[in-house]
C-alpha positions as CSV (number, residue, x, y, z in Angstrom):
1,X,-0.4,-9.1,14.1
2,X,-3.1,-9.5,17.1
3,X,-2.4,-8.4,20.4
4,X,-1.3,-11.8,21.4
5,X,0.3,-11.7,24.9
6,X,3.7,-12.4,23.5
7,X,3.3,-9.2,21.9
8,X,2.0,-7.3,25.3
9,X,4.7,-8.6,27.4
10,X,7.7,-7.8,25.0
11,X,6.3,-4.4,25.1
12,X,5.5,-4.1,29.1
13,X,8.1,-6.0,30.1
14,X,10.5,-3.3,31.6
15,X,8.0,-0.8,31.9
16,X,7.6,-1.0,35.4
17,X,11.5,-1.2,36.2
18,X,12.3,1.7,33.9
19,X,9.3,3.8,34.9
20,X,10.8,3.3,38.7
21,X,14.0,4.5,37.9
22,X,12.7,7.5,36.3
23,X,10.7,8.2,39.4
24,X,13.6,7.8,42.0
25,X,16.5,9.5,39.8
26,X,14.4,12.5,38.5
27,X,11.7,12.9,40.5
28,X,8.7,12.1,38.5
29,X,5.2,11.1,39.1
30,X,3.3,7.9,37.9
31,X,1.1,10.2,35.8
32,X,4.2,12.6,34.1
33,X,5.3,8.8,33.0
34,X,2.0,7.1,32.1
35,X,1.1,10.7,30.6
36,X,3.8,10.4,27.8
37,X,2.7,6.1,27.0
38,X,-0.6,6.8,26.6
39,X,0.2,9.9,24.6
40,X,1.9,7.7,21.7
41,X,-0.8,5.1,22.3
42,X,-3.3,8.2,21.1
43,X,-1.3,9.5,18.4
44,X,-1.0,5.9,16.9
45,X,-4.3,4.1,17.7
46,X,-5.6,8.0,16.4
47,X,-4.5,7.6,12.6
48,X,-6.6,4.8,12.1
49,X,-9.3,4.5,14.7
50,X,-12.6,3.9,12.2
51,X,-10.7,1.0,10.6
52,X,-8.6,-0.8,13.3
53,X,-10.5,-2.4,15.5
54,X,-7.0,-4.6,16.0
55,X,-5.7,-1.0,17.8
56,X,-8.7,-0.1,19.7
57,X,-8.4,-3.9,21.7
58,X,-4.8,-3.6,22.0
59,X,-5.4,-0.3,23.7
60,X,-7.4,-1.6,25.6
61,X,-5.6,-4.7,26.9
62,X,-2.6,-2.3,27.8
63,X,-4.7,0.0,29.8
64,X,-6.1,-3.6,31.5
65,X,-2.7,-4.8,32.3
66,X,-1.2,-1.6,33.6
67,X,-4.7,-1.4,35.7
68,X,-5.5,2.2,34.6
69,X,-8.9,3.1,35.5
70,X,-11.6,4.9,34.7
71,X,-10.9,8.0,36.3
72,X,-7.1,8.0,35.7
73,X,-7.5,7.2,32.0
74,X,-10.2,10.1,31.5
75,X,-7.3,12.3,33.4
76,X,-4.5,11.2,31.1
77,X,-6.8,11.4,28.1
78,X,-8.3,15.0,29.0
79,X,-4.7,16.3,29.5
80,X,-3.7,15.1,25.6
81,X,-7.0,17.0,24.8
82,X,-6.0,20.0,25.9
83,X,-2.8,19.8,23.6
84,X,-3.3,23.2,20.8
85,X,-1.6,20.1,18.7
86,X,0.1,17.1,18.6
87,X,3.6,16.9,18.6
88,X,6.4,14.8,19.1
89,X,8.2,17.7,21.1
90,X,5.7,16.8,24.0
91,X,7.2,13.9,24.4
92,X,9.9,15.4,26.9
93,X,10.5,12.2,29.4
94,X,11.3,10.0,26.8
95,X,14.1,12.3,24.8
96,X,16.2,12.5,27.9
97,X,16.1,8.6,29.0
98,X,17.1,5.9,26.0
99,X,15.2,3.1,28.0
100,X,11.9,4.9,27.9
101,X,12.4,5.8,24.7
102,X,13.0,2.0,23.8
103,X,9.8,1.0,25.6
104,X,7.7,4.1,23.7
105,X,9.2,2.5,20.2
106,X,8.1,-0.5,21.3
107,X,4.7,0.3,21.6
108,X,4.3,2.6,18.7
109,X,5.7,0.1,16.6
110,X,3.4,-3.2,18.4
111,X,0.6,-1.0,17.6
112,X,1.1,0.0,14.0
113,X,1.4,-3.7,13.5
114,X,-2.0,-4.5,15.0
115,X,-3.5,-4.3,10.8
116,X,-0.4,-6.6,9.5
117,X,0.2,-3.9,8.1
118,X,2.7,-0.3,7.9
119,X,-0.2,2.5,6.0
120,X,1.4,5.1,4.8
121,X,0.8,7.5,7.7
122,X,2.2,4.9,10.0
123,X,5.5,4.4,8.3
124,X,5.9,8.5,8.3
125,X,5.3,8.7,11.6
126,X,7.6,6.0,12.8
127,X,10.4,7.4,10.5
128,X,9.5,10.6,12.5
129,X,9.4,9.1,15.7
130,X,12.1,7.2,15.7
131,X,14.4,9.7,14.2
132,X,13.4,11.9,17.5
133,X,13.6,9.7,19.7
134,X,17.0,8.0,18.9
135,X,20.1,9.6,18.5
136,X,22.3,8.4,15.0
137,X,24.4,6.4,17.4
138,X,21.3,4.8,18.6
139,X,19.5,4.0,15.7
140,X,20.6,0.5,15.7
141,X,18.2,-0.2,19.1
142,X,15.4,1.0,17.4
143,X,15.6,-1.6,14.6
144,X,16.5,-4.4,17.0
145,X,13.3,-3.5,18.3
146,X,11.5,-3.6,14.9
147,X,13.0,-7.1,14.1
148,X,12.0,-8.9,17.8
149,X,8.4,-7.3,17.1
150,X,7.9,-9.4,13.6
151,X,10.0,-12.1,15.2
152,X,6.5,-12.0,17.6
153,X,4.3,-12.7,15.1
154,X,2.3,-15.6,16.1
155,X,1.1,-16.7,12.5
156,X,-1.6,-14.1,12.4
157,X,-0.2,-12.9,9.0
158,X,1.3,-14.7,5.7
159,X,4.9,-15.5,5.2
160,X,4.8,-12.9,2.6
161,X,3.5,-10.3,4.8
162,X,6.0,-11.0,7.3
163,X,8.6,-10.3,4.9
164,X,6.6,-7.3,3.8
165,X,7.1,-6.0,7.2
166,X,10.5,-7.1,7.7
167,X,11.7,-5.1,4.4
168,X,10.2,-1.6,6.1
169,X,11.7,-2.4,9.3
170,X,14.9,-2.4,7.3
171,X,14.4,0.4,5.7
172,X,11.2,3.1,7.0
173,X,10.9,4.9,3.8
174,X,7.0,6.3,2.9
175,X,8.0,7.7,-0.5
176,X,9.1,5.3,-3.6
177,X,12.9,6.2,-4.3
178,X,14.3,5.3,-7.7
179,X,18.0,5.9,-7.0
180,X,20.2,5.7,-10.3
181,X,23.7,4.3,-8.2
182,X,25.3,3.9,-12.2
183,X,25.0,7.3,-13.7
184,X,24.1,7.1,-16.8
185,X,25.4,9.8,-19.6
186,X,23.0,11.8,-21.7
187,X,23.3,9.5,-24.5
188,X,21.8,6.9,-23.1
189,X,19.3,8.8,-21.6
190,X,17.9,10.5,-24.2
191,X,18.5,6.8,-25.5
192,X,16.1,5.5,-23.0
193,X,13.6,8.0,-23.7
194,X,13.5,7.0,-28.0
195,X,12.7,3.2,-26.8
196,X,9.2,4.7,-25.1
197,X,6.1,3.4,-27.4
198,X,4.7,6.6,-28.9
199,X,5.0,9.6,-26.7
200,X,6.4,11.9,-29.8
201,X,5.4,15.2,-28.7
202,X,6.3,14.7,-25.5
203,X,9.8,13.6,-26.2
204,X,9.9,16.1,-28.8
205,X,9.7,18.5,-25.7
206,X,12.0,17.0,-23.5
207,X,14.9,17.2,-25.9
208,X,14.2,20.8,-26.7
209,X,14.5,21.2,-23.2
210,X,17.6,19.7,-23.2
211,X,19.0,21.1,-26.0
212,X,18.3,24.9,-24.3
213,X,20.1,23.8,-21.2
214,X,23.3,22.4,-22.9
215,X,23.3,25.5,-24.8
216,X,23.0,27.6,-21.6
217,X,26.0,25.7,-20.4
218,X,28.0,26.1,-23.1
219,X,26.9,30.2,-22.9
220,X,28.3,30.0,-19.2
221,X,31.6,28.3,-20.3
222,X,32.3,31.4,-22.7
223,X,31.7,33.6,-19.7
224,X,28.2,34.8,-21.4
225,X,25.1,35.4,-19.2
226,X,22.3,32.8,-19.1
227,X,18.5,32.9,-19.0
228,X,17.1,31.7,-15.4
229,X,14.8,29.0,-16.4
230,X,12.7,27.0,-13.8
231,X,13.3,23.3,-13.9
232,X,9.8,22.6,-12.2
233,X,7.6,20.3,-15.0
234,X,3.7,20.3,-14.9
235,X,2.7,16.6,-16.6
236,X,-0.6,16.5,-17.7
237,X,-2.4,13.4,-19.0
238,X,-4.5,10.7,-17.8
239,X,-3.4,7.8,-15.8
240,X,-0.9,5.5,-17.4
241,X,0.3,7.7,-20.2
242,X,4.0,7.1,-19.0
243,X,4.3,10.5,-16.6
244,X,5.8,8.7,-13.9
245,X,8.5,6.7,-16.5
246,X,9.3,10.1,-18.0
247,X,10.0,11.9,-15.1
248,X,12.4,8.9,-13.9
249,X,14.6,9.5,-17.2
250,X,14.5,13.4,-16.8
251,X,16.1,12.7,-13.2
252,X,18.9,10.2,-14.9
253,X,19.0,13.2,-17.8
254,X,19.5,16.4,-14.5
255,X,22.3,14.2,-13.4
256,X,23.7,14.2,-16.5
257,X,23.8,17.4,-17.0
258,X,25.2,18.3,-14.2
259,X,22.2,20.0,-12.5
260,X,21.4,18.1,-9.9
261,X,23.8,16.0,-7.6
262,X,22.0,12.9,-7.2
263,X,19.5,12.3,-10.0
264,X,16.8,10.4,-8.0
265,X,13.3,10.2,-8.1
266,X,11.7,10.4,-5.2
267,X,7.5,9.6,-6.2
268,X,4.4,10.3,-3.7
269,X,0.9,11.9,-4.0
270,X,-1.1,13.5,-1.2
271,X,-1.3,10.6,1.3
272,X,2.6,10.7,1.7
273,X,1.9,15.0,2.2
274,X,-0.9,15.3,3.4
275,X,-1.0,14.3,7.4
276,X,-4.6,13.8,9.8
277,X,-4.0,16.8,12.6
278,X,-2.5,20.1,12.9
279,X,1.3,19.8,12.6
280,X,1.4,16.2,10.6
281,X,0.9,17.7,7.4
282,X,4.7,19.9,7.9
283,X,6.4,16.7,9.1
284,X,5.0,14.6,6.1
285,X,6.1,17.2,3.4
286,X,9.4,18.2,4.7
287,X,10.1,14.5,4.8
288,X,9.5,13.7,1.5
289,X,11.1,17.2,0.2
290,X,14.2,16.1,2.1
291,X,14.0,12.5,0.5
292,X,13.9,14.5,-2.5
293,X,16.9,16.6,-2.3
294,X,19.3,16.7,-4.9
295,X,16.9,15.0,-7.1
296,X,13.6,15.2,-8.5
297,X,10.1,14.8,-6.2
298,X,7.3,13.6,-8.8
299,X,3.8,14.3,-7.3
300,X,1.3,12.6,-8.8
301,X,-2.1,14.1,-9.1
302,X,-0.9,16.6,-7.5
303,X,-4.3,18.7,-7.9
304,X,-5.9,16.3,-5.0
305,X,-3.8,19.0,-2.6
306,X,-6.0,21.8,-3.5
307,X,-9.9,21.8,-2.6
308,X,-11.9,25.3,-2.6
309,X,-13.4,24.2,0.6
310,X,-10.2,25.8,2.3
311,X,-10.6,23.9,5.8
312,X,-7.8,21.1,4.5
313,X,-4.1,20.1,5.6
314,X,-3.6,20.1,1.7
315,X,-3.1,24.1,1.7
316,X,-0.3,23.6,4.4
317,X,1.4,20.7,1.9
318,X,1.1,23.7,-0.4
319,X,2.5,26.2,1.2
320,X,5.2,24.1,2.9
321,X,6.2,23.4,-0.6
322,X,6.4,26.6,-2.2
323,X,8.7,27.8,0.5
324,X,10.9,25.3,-0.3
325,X,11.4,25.4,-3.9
326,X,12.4,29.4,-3.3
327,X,15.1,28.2,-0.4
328,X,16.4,25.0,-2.0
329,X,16.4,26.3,-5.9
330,X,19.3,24.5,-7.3
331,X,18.7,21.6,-5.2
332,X,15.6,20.3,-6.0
333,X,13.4,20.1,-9.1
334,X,9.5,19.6,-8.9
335,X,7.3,17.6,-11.0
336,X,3.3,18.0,-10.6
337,X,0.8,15.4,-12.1
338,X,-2.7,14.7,-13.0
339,X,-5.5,15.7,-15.3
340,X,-4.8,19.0,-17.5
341,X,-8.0,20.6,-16.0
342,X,-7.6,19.9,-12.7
343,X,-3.6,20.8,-13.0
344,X,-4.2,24.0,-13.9
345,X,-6.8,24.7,-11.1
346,X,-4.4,23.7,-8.9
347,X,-1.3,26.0,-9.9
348,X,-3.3,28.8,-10.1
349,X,-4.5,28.0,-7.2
350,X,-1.3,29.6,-5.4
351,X,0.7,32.7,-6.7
352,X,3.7,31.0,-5.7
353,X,3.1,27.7,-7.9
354,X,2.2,29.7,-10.9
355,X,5.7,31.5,-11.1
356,X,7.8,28.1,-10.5
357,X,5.9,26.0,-13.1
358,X,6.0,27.4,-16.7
359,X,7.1,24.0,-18.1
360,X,3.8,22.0,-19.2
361,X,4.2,18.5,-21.0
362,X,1.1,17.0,-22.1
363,X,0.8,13.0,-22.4
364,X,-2.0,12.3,-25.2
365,X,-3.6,8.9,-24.5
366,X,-2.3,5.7,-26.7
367,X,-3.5,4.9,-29.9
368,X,-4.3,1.2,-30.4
369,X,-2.0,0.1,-32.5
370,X,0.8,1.8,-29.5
371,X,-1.2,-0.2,-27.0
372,X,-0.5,-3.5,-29.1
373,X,3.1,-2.3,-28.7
374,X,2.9,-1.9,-25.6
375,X,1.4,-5.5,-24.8
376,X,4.2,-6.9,-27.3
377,X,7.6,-5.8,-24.7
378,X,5.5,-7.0,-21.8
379,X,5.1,-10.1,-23.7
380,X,8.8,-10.1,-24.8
381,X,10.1,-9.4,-21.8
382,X,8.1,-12.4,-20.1
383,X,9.1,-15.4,-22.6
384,X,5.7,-14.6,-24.4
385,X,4.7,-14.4,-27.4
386,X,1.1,-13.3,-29.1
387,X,0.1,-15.3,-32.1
388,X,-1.0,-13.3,-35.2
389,X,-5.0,-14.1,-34.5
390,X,-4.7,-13.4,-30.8
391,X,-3.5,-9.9,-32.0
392,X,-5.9,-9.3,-34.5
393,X,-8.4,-10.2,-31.3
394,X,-6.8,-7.7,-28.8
395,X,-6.1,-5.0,-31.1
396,X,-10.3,-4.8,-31.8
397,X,-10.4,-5.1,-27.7
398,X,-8.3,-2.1,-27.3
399,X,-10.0,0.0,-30.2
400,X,-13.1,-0.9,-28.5
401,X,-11.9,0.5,-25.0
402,X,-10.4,3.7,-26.8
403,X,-14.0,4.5,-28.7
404,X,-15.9,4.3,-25.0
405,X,-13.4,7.7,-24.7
406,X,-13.9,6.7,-21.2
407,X,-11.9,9.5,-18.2
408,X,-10.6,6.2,-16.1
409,X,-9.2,4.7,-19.2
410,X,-6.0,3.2,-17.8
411,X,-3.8,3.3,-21.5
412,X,-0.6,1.5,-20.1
413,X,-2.4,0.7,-17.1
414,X,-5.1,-1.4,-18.7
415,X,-2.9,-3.0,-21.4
416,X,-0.7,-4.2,-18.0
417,X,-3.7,-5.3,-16.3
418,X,-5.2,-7.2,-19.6
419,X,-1.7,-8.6,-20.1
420,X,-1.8,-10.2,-16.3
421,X,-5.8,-11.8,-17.4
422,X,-4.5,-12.9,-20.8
423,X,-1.8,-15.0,-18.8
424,X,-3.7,-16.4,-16.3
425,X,-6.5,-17.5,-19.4
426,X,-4.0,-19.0,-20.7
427,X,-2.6,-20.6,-17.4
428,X,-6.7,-22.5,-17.2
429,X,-6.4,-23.4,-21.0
430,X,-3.4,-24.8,-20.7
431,X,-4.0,-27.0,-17.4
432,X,-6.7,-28.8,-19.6
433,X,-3.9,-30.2,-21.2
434,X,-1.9,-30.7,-18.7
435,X,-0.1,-34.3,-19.3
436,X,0.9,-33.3,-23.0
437,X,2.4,-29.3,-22.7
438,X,5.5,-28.2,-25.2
439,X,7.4,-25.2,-24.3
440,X,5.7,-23.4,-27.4
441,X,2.8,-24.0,-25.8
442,X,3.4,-22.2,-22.6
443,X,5.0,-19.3,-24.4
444,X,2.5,-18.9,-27.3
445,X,-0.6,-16.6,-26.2
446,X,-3.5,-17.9,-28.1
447,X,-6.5,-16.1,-29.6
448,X,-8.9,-18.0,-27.1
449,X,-7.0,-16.6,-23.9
450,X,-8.2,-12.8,-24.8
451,X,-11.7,-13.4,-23.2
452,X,-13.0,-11.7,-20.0
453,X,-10.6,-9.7,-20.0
C-alpha cells in the first residue's frame, strides 16, 4: 500500500472535526492534540525506519497536509525525545475520547501498511495498541477500520497479499497457535508420536516421561505424596530434526493428562520477544506468555535471547520470562530450542533458567535412508510417487549432503525443499510432452527430475 490519497484522506478525514471538539469540550490545545498523532506516527514509522522508505513519505505527506512546519514539528518531535521511554500510557487524549482513538488506529494501522506488509513487530504493536485503545465492547470499530483500510488498496499489492492482510486484520495474532479444538486421548497421542520417521531416542524419552507422570497420578489418587517435577523441556538439535512437531504432540499429550487445560502450542523465537526500545521488549513477551497460557510456548532457538554483550532487550525477554514460569507454574509449560551448545550457554546463562529446565531431549540428525522416508509421506500425501531409479538417485543425493556434515544442514527441512525442486523438474519435463500426458505420468517422479536440486 502507497500513500495514495485515498489512503490520506480516510485517515484525515475527521481529524479536524474531532480535534475541535476536543478543544472546545476539554479544553485542549492544537499541540496536546497534534502531540499524541505524531507520537504514534513516531512509534510506527520508528520500527522500521532504515527499510521503509513507503513510511518516511507517508509521514511526510501527513505533516504536508496538516501544514505542520518546521518549527512546530521540531517542537512536537523534541517533546517525544524527552520521553525516559515509549509507551502507550502517554497516549492520554486518545484513551478518554473513542473518536480520536478511531482516527490514531487509523493511522497506525495506514502506516504499518505502507510495506504491503504486517512485520512481526507491527502486528504486536497493533494487538497492543488496539487492545489499549479500545474497550472489548469497542473492538468491533477497530476492525471496521482495518477492513476499509485494505478495502483502500489501490492495486499497489497482489490479490494474495491483500488477502494476506485481510486474514491479520481478522485475526492480530504475532505468535503461530496450534489449537487442538478435538482433544485427542493419550492413545492417540503417543500414537502420533510412533508414525514420526526415526526419532527413537527421543520418543523413547517422551514416553518415559509419560509413564512417570501417570504413575505420579495414580500416587496422588492413593493419597500418596508425589515428586515435583518441572514440565519445562530443553530440545536440542539442529534445524529440521522435528522439535517443533514434537513439542505440538507433547501439548495434545499435557492435555491429555490432565495437566494443562488447553493443550496448545503457542510457537515464536526472539523477534516475537524481543522488542526495539525500552519497554517493547515487556509488552512483546507478556503477550506471547499470555497467548501461551494453559498450554505450551515453544521458543525456538531460544539461545538468540542471550548475548555476553549485556546491552540487549533479550536479557529483559529473559527475565520477564523467568518471573513467570515461578507465578504461573501449573499453567504454563516452557519449551527452549536450538543447537545443544548454544542451549546450554543460554540456561546457564540465568540461575533462574537452570532450576526450571532439567528435561533435555536431544534430536540426532536423519540418517539417509530416514530422509528417503521422509521424502516418501510427502510424496504420498501429494498423489506422488518415486520410481525405484529416481530413489536409488536421491538416496546417493542425501548421503552426499549428510557426508558434507555441514551445521546448516536442514534434515526435514532440505528433504521438504528438494521435494518442492523435484516437482517443479518434473512440472518442465513434463510440459515437453504436453499434448500426450497420462495420469501416471503426472504422479510418477522420474529419475531425471532429481537434478539441480
Amino acid at each position: 500500500m502507497k500513500s495514495n490519497q485515498p489512503v490520506l484522506d480516510f485517515c484525515l478525514a475527521e481529524y479536524r472535526s474531532v480535534k475541535a471538539d476536543l478543544i472546545k469540550e476539554h479544553k485542549l490545545s492544537d499541540f496536546d492534540i497534534d502531540y499524541e498523532l505524531r507520537y504514534v506516527l513516531f512509534l510506527f514509522s520508528a520500527m522500521s525506519t532504515e527499510r521503509s522508505p513507503y513510511r518516511l513519505n507517508f509521514l511526510k505527506k501527513i505533516k504536508n497536509v496538516l501544514d505542520w512546519s518546521v518549527t512546530y514539528e521540531h517542537l512536537l518531535v523534541g517533546k517525544i525525545e524527552k520521553q525516559p521511554s515509549y509507551q502507550l500510557s502517554d497516549i492520554k487524549i486518545a484513551k478518554k475520547s473513542l473518536p480520536f482513538s478511531e482516527i490514531l488506529y487509523k493511522f497506525a494501522y495506514c502506516m504499518a501498511l505502507q510495506d504491503n506488509h504486517l512485520s512481526s513487530d507491527d502486528i504486536f504493536f497493533l494487538n497492543n495498541f488496539r487492545d489499549y485503545l479500545f474497550a472489548p465492547s469497542n473492538l468491533e470499530r477497530a476492525y471496521n477500520i482495518e477492513t476499509e483500510v485494505v478495502k483502500l488498496d489501490d492495486g499497489a499489492t497482489s490479490n494474495l497479499d491483500r488477502e494476506k492482510i485481510k486474514e491479520k486484520a481478522n485475526n492480530i495474532s504475532s505468535v503461530k497457535v496450534n489449537d487442538h479444538k478435538k482433544s485427542p486421548s493419550l492413545k492417540e497421542c503417543l500414537a502420533s508420536l510412533e508414525e514420526l520417521t526415526g526419532l527413537n531416542s527421543v520418543k523413547e524419552e517422551v514416553k518415559k516421561l509419560v509413564s512417570f507422570l501417570e504413575i505420579q497420578k495414580m500416587r496422588e489418587g492413593h493419597g500418596l505424596s508425589v515428586s515435583a517435577q518441572t514440565l519445562h523441556m530443553v530440545f536440542t538439535g539442529a534445524p529440521g530434526t522435528g522439535k517443533t512437531t514434537v513439542a505440538r504432540i507433547v501439548a495434545k499429550i499435557y492435555k491429555a493428562l490432565g495437566i494443562l487445560k488447553k493443550g496448545h502450542l503457542v510457537e515464536t523465537d526472539r523477534s516475537g520477544l524481543v522488542g526495539q526500545y525500552v519497554g517493547h521488549t515487556d509488552i512483546k513477551t507478556t503477550d506471547v506468555i499470555n497467548a501461551a497460557m494453559g498450554g505450551i510456548l515453544f521458543i525456538d532457538e531460544a539461545y538468540s535471547l542471550y548475548k555476553k554483550s549485556g546491552n540487549d532487550f533479550g536479557k529483559e525477554a529473559i527475565d520477564t520470562l523467568v518471573k513467570r514460569l515461578e507465578d504461573d507454574r501449573g499453567r504454563l509449560v516452557v519449551i527452549v530450542a536450538g543447537y545443544k551448545r548454544e542451549m546450554d550457554d543460554f540456561i546457564n546463562s540465568n540461575p533462574g533458567l537452570r532450576s526450571r529446565f532439567n528435561t533435555y531431549i536431544n534430536f540426532e540428525n536423519f540418517k539417509s535412508q530416514e530422509l528417503i522416508d521422509i521424502f516418501k509421506r510427502l510424496c504420498k500425501n501429494g498423489d506422488y510417487v518415486l520410481t525405484s531409479k529416481a530413489e536409488i538417485k536421491l538416496l546417493k543425493l542425501f548421503k552426499k549432503e549428510i557426508e558434507k556434515k555441514s551445521a546448516d544442514f536442514g534434515n526435514g527441512r532440505f528433504v521438504r525443499n528438494t521435494f518442492e525442486k523435484i516437482l517443479r523438474n518434473q512440472a518442465m519435463r513434463l510440459l515437453a510432452i504436453k499434448n500426450d500426458i497420462s495420469k501416471k505420468d503426472f504422479i510418477d517422479l522420474m529419475e531425471q527430475d532429481i537434478i539441480n536440486t
